[in-house]
C-alpha positions in Angstrom: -29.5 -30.2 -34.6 -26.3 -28.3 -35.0 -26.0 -24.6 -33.4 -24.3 -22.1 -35.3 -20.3 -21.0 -33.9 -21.8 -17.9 -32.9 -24.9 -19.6 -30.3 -22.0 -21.9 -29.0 -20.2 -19.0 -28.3 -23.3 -16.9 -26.6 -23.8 -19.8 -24.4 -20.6 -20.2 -23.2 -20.5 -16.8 -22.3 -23.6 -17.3 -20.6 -22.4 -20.6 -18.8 -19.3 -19.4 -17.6 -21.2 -15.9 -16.3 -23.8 -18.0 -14.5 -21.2 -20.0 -12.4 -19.1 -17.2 -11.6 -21.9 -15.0 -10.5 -23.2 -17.8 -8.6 -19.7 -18.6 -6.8 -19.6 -15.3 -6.4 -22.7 -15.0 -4.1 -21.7 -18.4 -2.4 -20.7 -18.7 1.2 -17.0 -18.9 0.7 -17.1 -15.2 -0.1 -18.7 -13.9 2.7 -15.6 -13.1 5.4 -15.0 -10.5 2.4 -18.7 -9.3 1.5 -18.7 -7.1 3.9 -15.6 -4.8 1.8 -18.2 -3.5 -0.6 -19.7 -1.2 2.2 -16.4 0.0 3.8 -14.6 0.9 0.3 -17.9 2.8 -0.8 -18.0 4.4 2.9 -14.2 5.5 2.3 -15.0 6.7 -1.7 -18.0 8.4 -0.7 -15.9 10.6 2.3 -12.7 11.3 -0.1 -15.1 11.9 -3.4 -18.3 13.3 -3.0 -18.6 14.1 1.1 -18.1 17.5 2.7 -17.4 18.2 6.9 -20.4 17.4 8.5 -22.4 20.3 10.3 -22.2 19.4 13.7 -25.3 21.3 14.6 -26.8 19.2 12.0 -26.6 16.3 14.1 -30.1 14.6 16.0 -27.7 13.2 17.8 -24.8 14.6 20.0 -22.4 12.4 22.2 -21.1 13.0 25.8 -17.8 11.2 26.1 -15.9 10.2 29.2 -12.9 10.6 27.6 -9.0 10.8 28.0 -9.6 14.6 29.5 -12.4 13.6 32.3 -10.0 11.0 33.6 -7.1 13.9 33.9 -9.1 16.5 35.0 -10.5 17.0 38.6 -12.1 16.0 40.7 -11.9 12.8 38.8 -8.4 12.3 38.4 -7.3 9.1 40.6 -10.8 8.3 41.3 -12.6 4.8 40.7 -15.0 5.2 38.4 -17.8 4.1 40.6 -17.4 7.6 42.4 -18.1 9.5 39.4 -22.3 8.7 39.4 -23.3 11.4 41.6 -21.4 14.1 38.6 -23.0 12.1 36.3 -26.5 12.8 38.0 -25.7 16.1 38.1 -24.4 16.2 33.8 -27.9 14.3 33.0 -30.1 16.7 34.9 -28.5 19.6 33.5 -29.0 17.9 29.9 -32.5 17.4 30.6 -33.0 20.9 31.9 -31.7 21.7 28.6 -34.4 20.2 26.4 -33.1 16.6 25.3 -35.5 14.9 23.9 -33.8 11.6 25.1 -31.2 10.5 27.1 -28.9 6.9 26.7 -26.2 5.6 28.4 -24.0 3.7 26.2 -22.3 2.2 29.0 -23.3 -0.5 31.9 -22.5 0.5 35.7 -23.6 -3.0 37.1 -22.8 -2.0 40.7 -22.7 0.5 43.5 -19.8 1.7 45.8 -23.1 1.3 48.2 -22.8 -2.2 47.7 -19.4 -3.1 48.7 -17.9 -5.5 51.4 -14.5 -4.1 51.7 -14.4 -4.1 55.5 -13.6 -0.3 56.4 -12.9 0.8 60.0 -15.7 -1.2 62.1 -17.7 -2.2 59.6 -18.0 -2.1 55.1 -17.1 0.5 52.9 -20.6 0.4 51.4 -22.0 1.3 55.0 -20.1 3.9 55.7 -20.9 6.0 51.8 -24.2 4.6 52.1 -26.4 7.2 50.0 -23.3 8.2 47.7 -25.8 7.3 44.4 -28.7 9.2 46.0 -28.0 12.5 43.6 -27.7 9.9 40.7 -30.6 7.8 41.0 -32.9 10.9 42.2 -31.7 12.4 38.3 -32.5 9.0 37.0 -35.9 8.6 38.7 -36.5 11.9 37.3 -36.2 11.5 33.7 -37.3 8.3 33.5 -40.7 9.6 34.8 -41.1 11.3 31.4 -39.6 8.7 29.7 -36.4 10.8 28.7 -33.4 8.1 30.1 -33.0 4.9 28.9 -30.4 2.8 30.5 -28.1 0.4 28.6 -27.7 -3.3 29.5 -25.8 -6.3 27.5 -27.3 -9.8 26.8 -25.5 -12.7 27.3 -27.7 -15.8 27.3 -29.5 -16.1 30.8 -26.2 -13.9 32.2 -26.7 -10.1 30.9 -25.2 -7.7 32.5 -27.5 -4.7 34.1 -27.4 -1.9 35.5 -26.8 -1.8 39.3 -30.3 -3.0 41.6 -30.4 1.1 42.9 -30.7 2.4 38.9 -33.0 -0.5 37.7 -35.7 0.4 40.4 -34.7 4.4 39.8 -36.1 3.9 35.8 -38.6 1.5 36.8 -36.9 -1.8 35.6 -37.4 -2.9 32.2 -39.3 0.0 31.3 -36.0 2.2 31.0 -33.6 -0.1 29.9 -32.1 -1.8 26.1 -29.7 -3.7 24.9 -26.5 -2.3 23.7 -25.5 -5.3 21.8 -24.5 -4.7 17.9 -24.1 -7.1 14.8 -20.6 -8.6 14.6 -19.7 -10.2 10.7 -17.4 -12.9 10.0 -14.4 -10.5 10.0 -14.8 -9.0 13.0 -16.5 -5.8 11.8 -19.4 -4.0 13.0 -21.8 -3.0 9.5 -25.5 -3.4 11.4 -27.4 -3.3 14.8 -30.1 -5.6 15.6 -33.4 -3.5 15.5 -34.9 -5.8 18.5 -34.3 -8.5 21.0 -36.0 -10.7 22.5 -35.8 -10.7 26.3 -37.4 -12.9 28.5 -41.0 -13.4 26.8 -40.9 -9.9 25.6 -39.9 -8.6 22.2 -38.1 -5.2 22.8 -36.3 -2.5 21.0 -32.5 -2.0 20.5 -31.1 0.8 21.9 -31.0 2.9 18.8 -34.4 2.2 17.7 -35.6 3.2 21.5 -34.0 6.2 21.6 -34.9 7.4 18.1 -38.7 5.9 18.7 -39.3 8.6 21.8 -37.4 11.5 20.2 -40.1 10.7 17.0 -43.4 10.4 19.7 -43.7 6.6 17.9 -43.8 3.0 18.0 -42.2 1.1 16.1 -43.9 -2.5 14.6 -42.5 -5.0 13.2 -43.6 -7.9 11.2 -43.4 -11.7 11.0 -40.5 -11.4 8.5 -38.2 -9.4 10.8 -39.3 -6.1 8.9 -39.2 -3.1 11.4 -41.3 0.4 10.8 -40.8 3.9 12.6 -42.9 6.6 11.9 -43.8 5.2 8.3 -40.1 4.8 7.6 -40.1 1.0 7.1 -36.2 0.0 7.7 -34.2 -1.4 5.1 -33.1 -4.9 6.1 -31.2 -7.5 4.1 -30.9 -9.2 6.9 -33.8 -9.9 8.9 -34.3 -7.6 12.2 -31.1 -5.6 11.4 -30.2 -2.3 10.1 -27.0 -1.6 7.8 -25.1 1.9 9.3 -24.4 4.5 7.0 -21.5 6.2 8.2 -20.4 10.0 7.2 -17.1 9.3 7.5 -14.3 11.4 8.8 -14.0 13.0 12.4 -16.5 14.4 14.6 -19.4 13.9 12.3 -21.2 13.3 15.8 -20.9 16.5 17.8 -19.0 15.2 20.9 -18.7 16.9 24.1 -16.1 15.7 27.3 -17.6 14.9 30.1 -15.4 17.2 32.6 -16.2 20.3 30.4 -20.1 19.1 30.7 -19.6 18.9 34.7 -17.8 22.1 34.6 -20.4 23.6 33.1 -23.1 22.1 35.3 -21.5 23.4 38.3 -21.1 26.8 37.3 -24.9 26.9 36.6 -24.0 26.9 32.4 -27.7 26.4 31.7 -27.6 28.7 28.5 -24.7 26.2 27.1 -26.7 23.2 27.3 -29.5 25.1 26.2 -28.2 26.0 23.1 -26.3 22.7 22.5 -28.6 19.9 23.4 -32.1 21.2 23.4 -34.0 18.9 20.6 -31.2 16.5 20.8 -30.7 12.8 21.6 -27.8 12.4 23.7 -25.7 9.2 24.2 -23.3 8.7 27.1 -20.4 7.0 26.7 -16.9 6.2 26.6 -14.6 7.7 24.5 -11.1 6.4 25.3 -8.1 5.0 23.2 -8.6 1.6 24.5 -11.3 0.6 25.6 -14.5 -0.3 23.6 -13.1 0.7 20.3 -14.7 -1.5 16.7 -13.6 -2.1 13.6 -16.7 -0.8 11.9 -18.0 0.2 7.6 -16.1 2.8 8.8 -12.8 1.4 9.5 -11.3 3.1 5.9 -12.7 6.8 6.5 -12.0 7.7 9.9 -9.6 10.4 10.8 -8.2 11.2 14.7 -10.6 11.7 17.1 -11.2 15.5 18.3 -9.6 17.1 15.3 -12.7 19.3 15.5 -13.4 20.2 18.6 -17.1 22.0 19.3 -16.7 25.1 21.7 -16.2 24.5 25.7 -18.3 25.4 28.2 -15.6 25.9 31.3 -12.5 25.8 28.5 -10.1 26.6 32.0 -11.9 23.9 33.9 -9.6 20.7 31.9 -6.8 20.7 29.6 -8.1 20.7 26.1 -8.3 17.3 24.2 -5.3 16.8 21.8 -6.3 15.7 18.5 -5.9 11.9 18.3 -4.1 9.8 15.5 -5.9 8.1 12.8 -7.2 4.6 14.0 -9.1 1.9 11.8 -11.7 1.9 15.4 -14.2 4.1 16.7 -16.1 4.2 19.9 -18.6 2.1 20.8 -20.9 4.8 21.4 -20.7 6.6 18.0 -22.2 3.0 16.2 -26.0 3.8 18.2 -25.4 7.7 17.7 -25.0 6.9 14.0 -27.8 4.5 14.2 -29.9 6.9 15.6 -28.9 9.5 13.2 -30.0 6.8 10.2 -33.3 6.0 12.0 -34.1 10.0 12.4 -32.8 11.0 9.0 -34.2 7.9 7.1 -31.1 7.3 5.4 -29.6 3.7 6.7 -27.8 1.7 4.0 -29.9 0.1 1.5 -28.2 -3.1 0.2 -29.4 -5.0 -2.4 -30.9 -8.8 -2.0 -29.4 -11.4 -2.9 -30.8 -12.0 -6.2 -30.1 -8.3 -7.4 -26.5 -9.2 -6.4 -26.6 -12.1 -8.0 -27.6 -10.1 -11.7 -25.4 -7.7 -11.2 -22.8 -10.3 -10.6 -24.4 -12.0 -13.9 -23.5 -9.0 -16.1 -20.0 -7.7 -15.0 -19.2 -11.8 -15.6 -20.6 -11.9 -19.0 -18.8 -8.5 -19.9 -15.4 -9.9 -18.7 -16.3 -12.7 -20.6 -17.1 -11.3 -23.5 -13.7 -9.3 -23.6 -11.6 -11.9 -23.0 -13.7 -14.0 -26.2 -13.1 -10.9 -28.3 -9.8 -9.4 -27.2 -6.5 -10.4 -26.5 -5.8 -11.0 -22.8 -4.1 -8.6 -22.2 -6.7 -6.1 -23.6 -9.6 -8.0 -22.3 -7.8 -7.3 -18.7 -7.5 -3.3 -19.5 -11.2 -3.3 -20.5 -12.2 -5.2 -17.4 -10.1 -2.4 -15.3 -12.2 0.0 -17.2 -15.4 -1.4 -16.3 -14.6 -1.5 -12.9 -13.7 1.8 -12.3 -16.6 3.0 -13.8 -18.7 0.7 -12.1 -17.0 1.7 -8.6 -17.0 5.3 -9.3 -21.2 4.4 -10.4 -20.9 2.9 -7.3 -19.8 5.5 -5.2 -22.3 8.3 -6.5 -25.3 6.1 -5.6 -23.7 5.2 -2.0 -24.3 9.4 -1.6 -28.2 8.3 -1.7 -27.4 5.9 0.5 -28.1 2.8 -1.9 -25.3 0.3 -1.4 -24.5 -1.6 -4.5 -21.9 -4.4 -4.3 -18.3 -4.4 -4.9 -16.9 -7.5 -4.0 -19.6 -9.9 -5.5 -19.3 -8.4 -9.2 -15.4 -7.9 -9.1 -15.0 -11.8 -8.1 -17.4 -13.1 -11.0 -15.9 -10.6 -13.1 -12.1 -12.1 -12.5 -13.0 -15.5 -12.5 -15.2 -15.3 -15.6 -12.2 -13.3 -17.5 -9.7 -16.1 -16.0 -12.4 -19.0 -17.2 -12.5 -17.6 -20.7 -9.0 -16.8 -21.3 -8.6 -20.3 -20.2 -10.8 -21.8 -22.4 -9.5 -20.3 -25.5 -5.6 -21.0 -24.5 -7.5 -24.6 -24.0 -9.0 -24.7 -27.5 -6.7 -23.0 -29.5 -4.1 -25.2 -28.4 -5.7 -28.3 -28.2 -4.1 -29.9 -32.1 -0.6 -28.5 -30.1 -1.6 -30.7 -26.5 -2.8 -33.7 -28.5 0.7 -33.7 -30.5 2.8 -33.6 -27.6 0.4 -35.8 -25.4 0.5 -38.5 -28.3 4.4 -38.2 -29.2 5.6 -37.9 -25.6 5.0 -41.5 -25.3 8.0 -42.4 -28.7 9.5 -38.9 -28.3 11.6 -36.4 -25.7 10.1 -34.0 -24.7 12.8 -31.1 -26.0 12.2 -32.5 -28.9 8.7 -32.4 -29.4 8.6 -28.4 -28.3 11.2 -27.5 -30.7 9.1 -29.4 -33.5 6.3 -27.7 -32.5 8.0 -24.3 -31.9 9.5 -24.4 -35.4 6.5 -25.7 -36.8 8.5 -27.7 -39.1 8.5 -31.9 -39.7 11.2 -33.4 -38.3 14.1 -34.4 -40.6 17.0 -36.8 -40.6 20.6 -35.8 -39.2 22.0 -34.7 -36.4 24.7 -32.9 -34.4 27.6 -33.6 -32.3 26.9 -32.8 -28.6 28.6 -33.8 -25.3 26.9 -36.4 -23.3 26.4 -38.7 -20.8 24.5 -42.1 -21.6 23.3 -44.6 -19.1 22.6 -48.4 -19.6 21.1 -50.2 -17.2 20.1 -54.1 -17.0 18.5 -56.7 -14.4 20.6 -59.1 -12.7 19.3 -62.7 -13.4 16.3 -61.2 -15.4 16.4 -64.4 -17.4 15.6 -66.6 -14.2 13.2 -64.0 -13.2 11.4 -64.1 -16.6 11.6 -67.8 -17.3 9.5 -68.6 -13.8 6.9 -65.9 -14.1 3.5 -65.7 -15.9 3.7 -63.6 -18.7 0.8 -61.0 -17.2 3.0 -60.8 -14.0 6.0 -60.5 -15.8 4.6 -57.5 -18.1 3.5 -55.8 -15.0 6.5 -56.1 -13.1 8.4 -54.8 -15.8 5.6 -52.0 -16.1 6.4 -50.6 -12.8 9.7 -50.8 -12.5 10.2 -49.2 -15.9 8.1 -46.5 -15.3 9.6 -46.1 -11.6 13.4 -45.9 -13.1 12.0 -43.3 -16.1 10.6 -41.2 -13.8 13.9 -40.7 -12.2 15.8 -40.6 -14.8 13.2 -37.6 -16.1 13.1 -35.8 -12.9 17.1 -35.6 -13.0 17.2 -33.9 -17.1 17.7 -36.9 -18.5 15.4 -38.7 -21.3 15.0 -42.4 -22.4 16.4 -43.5 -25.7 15.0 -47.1 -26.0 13.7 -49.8 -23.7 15.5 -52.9 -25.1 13.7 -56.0 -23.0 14.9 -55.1 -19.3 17.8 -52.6 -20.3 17.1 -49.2 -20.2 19.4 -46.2 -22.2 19.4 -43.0 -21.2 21.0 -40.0 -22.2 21.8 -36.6 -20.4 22.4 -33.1 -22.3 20.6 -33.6 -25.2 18.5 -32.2 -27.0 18.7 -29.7 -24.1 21.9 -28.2 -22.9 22.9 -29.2 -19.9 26.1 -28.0 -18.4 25.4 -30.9 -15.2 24.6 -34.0 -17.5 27.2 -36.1 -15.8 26.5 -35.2 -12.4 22.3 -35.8 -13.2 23.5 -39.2 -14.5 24.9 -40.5 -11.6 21.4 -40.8 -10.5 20.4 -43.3 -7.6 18.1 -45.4 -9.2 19.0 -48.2 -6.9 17.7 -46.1 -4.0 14.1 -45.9 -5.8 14.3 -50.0 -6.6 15.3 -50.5 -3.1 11.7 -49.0 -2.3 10.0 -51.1 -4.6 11.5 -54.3 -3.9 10.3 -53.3 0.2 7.2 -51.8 -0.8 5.5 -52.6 -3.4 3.8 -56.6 -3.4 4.8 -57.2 -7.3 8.9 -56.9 -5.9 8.2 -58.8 -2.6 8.1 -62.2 -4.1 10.9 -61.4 -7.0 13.2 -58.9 -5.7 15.2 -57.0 -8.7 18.9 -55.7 -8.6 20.5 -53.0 -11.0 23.4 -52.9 -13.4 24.3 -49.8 -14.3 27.4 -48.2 -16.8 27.9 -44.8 -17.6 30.1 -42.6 -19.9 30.4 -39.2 -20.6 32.1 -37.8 -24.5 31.1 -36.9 -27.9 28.0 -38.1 -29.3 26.3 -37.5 -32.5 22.8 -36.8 -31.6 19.4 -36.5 -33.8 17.0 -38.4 -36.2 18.7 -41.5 -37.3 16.5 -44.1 -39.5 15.4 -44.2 -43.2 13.5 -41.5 -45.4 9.9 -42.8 -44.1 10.5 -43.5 -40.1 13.0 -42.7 -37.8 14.1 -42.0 -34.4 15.9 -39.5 -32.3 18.9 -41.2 -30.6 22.5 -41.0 -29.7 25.0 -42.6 -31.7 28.9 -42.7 -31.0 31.6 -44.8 -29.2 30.6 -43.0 -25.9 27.6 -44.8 -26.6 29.3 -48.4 -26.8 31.7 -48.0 -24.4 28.5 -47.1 -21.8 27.2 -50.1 -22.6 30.2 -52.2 -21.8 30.9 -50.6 -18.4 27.2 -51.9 -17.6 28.1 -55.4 -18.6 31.6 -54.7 -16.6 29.4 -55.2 -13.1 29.1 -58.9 -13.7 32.6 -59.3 -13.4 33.2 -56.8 -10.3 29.9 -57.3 -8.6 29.4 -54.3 -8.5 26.3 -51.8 -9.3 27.2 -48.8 -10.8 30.3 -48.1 -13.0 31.2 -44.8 -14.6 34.2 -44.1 -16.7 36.8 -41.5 -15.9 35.6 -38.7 -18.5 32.1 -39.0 -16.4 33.6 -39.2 -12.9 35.7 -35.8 -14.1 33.1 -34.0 -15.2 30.7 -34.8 -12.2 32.1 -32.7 -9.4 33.0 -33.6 -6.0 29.3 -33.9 -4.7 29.8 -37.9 -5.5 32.4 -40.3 -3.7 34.2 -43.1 -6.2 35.7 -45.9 -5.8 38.4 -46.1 -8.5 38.0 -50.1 -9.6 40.8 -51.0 -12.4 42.0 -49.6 -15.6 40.7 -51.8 -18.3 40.6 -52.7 -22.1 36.8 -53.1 -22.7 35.9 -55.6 -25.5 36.0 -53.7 -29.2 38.5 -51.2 -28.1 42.1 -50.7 -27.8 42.4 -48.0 -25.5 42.6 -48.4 -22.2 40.4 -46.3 -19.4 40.1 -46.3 -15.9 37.1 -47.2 -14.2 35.3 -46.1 -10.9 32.7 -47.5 -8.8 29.9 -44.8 -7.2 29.9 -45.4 -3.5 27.7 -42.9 -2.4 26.9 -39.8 -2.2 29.4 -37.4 -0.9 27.7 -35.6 2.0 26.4 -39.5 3.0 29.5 -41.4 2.7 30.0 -43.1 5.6 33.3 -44.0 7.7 33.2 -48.0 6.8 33.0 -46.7 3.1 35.9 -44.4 3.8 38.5 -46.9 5.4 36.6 -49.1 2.3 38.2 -46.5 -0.2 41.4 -46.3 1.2 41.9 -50.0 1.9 41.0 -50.5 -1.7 43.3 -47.5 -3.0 46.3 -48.9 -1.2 46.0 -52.0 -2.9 45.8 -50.9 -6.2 48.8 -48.9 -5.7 50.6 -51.6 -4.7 49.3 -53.4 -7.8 50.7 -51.1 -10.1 53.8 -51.0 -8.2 54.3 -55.4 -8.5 54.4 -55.1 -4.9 52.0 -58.0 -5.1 52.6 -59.3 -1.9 51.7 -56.0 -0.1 49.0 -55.4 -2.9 48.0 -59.2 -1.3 47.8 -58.2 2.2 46.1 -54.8 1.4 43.1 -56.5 -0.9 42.6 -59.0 2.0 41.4 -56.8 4.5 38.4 -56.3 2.7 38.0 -59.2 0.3 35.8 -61.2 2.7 32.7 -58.7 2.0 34.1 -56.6 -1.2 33.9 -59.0 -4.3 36.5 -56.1 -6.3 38.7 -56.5 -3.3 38.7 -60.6 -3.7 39.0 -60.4 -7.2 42.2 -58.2 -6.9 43.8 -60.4 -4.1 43.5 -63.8 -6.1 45.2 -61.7 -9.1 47.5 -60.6 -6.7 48.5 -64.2 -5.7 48.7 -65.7 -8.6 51.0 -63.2 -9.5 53.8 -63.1 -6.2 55.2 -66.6 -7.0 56.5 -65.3 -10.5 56.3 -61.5 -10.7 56.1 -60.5 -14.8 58.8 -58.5 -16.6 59.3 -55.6 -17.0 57.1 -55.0 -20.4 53.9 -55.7 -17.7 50.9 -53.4 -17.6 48.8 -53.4 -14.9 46.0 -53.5 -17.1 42.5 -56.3 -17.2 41.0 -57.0 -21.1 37.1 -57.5 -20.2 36.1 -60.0 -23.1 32.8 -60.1 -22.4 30.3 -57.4 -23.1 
């Protein structure tokens, strides 16, 4: 059964939506799921969100801030000698109608307590009944149930409240965990609803506080699903609620502490009257440092104070200087804002995960669908068009407090636009891959991509170009060949010919022809290059060296090189008939390559290169010159040189090696050929050119030639 181009097409679409969306939703995304909430918390502030009224607030915050630590009588005093002011700030509060009281902070001792020995005896002795004022206010709320004490869980090690305040709010009764919801990334976007501590279930700190300001319980179900006052709690994830944060500064009326105690002292009952009655306070710290989280929040805050509510004693402290900017907030304003959610019914409502995943779904198959339908470039400005009217869609429903994602839809959306655009470079040039794959096994490469580029058959000729062409051959390949098994043989060669191509490639050049062991090479053509001759004076014997150590088909048969090369003119293009041809090289520079390659078996040497090359490779190579030479088929003479190594890598041995050698040629050319004698000699014992020159050398001292002499060797072989 065949399906129509259009189907096929639909469920591509459909395929390639589905696994984006679902990659989309997988873990690897979630260090960066958590974006969606902070960009739409930002947008929602900047776009749609006006100052919040402070007296607005169910919650209000009593910071010990920057100002109570300057101000008196606190200045240069331990905190632990603050609690009896802080009795004194909660009873006032109370007096003032809270409905509730928390501390957002743990003081898990007592200057009572301590050990520091202190004239005859301990410092706690001597102070003993310092917290009496404090716990007295402590034991006094808590008898209506208006305090509730903070405490953090760690395993079987939580830190508590001091022993004194514990028995002052009746132990457990009075006190909740402080301890938030951290994601991957180090941000603060829930708080658990409940804990579980010892046998008991109880409730978070937020949830406590807002469950006695309501007059309710809250329940919760096997599934983690929590219920105040008929609000049931949106939870993605189990037992947690998502914050909605305002955004901005001071959308939590805050009030310093050393204004508060001021105030308290001065009998300002009609202050905290008018400012807390009804409310549910928090106390905590407010400082630059300490207890500061990255939080949904982190985009949309704004300097802390900027604000300020009216002061009670305003001569009593310096007033607070608006802070800078930070991407933290205060510990204390995540429960305030929790609280705020819980009262207000307005916590973050985020989708599951299989809403997300459909959303996902569709923005995938839109993106899709452009890229099928558009060119890329215009599929990518429609995408960009979606999203913003998806994020500004967003952002409106975020003021309702419904949380749609971001980060999910944008990522299937990318991918799915990246998949398709892929797919269609894929099949539209698929005829275009299979030519090149097919022909790059006969044919360059340059060559292939100008065919294809022109979009025109290629025809005979050529044109004149300057090159560099490389022969190489085995040493003893016959030997080799004659005692091998013709499967062994074929893969030897395999390797070895691949191994050398792949050089040769990686260096600009490409390979002519494979003629039985030889390989020909040529460098700056069909592309220009202006480096040919220095990319032909390639190391292949450093990559054979490998082979012959590493690899097991070398072990047994080791393989050495024979190499030539020559730089000139060159005619290069399709030679052949009408019917089938090939692209080669075709000139003397071609020839004369080839005999400097045979020219090794008569120097024993490895790599020779004629003059024009050795010019035009630079000075990153050191030569050796060898001799000046007639090579069989030609009448001109040429000199020839030997590569001895790298330049940067040329050792001192191959230096003196050089000069020795240099020495004696000039006497050579000189018919000093007894000095030319002694000069070769030096190194003949391990240099084969350097032997081969001193027995020319004396053969010629007992009867120097005329005058008509050239210092000039005719190779005869090829």
């Amino acid at each position: 059964m065949s399906i129509g181009r259009t189907a096929h097409e639909v469920i591509t679409i459909a395929a390639i939506a589905l696994v984006c969306a679902a990659i989309s939703i997988s873990p690897a995304l979630e260090p960066i799921r958590g974006l969606s909430l902070d960009i739409l918390t930002a947008l929602r502030w900047r776009i749609f969100q006006s100052a919040p009224d402070p007296t607005a607030s169910p919650t209000v915050v009593v910071a010990i801030d920057e100002e109570s630590y300057r101000a008196a009588p606190f200045k240069g005093s331990p905190t632990l000698t603050w609690t009896g002011e802080i009795g004194r700030v909660l009873g006032a509060i109370i007096d003032g109608g809270a409905k509730v009281v928390g501390f957002d902070l743990v003081i898990p001792t007592s200057i009572e307590l301590s050990q520091i020995p202190f004239g005859d005896g301990v410092l706690g002795e001597k102070v003993r009944g310092f917290d009496r004022d404090f716990l007295r206010a402590l034991a006094s709320a808590s008898t209506s149930g208006k305090v509730v004490l903070g405490e953090i869980l760690r395993g079987d090690q939580p830190i508590l409240p001091s022993p004194g305040q514990r028995v002052a709010v009746r132990q457990q009764r009075n006190i909740r965990p402080l301890n938030v919801h951290t994601d991957s990334d180090d941000t603060v976007r829930r708080v658990p609803l409940t804990f579980v501590v010892g046998d008991a279930r109880v409730s978070g700190m937020a949830l406590e506080l807002a469950s006695r300001a309501l007059g309710a319980t809250a329940d919760s179900d096997a599934s983690g699903n929590v219920t105040l006052a008929g609000y049931r709690i949106p939870s993605p994830v189990p037992n947690t609620m998502t914050l909605n944060f305002a955004g901005g500064a001071d959308d939590i009326p805050t009030f310093s502490f050393a204004d508060l105690r001021a105030c308290a002292a001065k009998g300002g009952r009609d202050f905290f009257r008018r400012w807390f009655d009804g409310k549910i306070v928090l106390i905590g710290t407010v400082l630059d440092i300490e207890d500061r989280q990255a939080t949904s929040k982190r985009f949309a805050t704004a300097g802390d104070g900027r604000r300020p509510l009216p002061r009670c004693a305003p001569d009593a402290s310096p007033p607070a200087v608006p802070g800078v900017a930070r991407s933290t907030i205060a510990g204390v304003y995540i429960h305030a804002t929790a609280v705020n959610n819980l009262i207000t019914r307005n916590a973050a409502r985020e989708p599951g995960l299989l809403p997300t995943f459909l959303i996902a779904f569709l923005f995938a198959a839109l993106a899709a669908t452009a890229a099928r339908l558009f060119r890329p470039f215009t599929a990518v400005l429609c995408c960009a068009a979606a999203s913003a009217l998806g994020l500004v869609g967003a952002t409106f429903a975020f003021t309702h407090a419904l949380a749609l994602p971001l980060v999910e839809p944008f990522a299937a959306g990318t991918a799915a636009l990246a998949a398709m655009v892929g797919l269609r470079f894929a099949v539209t040039d698929r005829d275009r891959r299979l030519l090149q794959k097919s022909f790059a096994l006969y044919l360059a490469p340059h060559v292939i991509n100008g065919m294809l580029s022109s979009k025109k058959l290629p025809e005979l000729g050529g044109e004149a170009r300057e090159v560099t062409v490389f022969f190489s051959d085995l040493a003893g390949f016959s030997a080799i060949a004659e005692n091998m098994p013709p499967d062994r043989l074929m893969s030897l060669m395999n390797e070895y010919l691949s191994d050398m191509t792949d050089v040769i490639e990686a260096n600009g050049g490409y390979v002519d022809k494979y003629i039985g062991d030889s390989i020909v090479a040529v460098f700056g053509a069909p592309a220009d290059d202006p480096d040919h001759a220095a990319n032909a004076a390639l190391d292949c014997c450093t990559r054979l060296a490998e082979l012959n150590a590493t690899s097991p088909a070398f072990r047994d048969h080791p393989l050495a090189q024979r190499i030539g090369i020559n730089s000139g003119e060159a005619l290069v293009g399709n030679f052949g008939s009408r019917r089938r041809f090939n692209y080669s090289v075709m000139s003397d520079a071609v020839n004369l390559a080839s005999r400097l390659e045979g020219a090794n078996k008569f120097y024993g040497t490895t790599i020779i290169a004629s003059d024009a090359t050795v010019a035009l490779a630079g000075s990153g190579f050191a030569w050796r010159e060898l001799d000046e030479v007639r090579v069989k088929g030609r009448n001109q003479a040429l000199k020839i040189y030997e590569l001895v190594a790298r330049a940067d890598a040329l050792s001192e041995a191959q230096q003196a090696l050089i000069k020795t050698y240099r020495d004696g040629l000039a006497h050579w050319r000189a018919g000093e050929f007894h000095l030319a004698t002694e000069a070769f000699g030096r190194s003949a014992a391990t240099d084969k050119p350097a032997a081969l020159f001193r027995e020319r050398a004396e053969q010629m001292a007992p009867q120097p030639p005329g005058g008509d002499w050239e210092p000039i060797r005719t190779l005869r072989e090829k």
